[in-house]
Wavefront OBJ file of the C-alpha trace (Angstrom):
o trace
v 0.492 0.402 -1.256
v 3.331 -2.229 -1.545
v 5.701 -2.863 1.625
v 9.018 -2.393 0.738
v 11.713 -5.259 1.247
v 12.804 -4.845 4.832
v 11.275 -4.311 8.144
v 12.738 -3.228 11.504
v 11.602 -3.747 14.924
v 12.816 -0.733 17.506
v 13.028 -2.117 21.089
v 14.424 -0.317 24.137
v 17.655 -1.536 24.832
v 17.722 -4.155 28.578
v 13.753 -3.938 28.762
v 12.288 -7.032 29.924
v 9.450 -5.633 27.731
v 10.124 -7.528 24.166
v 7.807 -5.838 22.210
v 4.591 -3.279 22.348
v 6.670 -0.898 25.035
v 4.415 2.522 25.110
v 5.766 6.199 25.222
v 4.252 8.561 27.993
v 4.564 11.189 25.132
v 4.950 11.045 21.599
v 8.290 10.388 19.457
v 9.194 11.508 16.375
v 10.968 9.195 13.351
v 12.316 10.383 10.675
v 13.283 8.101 7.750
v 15.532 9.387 4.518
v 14.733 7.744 1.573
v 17.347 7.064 -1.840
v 14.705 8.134 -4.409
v 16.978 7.023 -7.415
v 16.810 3.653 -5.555
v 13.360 3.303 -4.711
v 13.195 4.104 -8.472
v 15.270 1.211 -9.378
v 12.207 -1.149 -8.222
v 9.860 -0.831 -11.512
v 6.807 -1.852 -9.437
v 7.568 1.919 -7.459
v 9.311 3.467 -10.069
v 6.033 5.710 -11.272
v 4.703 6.305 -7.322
v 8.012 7.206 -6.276
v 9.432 9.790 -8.949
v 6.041 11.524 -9.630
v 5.372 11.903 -5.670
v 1.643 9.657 -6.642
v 2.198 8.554 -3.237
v 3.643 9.403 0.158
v 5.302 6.548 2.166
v 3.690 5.426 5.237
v 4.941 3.981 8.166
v 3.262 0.646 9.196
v 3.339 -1.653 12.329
v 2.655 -5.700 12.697
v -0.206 -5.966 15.063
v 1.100 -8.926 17.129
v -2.433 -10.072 18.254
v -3.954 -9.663 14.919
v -0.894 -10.533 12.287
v -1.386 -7.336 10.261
v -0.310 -4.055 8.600
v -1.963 -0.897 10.104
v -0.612 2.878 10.405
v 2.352 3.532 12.741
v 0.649 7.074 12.821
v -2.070 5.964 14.528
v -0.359 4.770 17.542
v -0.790 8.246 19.226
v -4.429 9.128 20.261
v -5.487 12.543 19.476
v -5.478 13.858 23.290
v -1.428 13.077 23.461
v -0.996 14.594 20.469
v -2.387 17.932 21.689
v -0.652 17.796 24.968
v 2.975 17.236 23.192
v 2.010 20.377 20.781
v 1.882 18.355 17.394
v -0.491 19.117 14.800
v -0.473 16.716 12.081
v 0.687 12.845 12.987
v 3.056 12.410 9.281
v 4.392 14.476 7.198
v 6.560 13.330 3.724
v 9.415 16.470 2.365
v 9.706 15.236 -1.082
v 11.910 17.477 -1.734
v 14.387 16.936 1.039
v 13.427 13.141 0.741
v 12.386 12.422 4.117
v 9.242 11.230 6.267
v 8.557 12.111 9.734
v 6.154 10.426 11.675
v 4.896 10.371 15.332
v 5.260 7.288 16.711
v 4.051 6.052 20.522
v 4.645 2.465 20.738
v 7.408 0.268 19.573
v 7.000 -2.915 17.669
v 7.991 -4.527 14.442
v 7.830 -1.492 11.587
v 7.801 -1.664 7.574
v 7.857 1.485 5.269
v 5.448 1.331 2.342
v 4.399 3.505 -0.894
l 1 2 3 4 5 6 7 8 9 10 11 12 13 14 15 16 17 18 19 20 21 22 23 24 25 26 27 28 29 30 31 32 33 34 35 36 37 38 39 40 41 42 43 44 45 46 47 48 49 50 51 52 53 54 55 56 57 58 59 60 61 62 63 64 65 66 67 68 69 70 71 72 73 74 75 76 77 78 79 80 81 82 83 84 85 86 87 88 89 90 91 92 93 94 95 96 97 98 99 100 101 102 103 104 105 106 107 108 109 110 111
């Protein structure tokens, strides 16, 4: 998996809380991706345009300094109670990635 070029940090707007703010319920993001640009980077040209790989949606553990799955932020148990099956799911063919997200921190999209 390679992290693409940009990350994004989602914040609610006048908290005092900076970062790590948790959802009593789970939220949904969905991300549209440019294939024909992704496809313009040769190190994701092959994942990308074959569908090899589905993007993922990672967060920056503050205490810990790394990469782990966005998806994960939700435990099973809210899951079930908000009615959602599956944590991601990648449309190729509409080009977009949906994942359930329940805390808010610094993000990064990778294939």
């Amino acid at each position: 998996m390679k992290i693409g070029n940009f990350s994004f940090v989602l914040r609610i707007k006048n908290s005092s809380e900076k970062v790590g703010f948790r959802f009593q319920a789970p939220i949904k993001l969905s991300v549209y991706f440019d294939v024909s640009k992704l496809t313009l980077d040769a190190s994701l040209a092959g994942r990308v345009s074959q569908r090899i790989e589905s993007p993922a949606l990672l967060l920056r553990n503050v205490s810990t300094g790394r990469w782990t799955n966005a998806a994960d932020t939700c435990g099973v148990e809210m899951l079930t109670r908000a009615g959602i099956e599956r944590r991601w799911y990648f449309d190729p063919d509409m080009s977009i990635f949906n994942v359930y997200i329940c805390h808010l921190t610094q993000f990064a999209i990778a294939f």
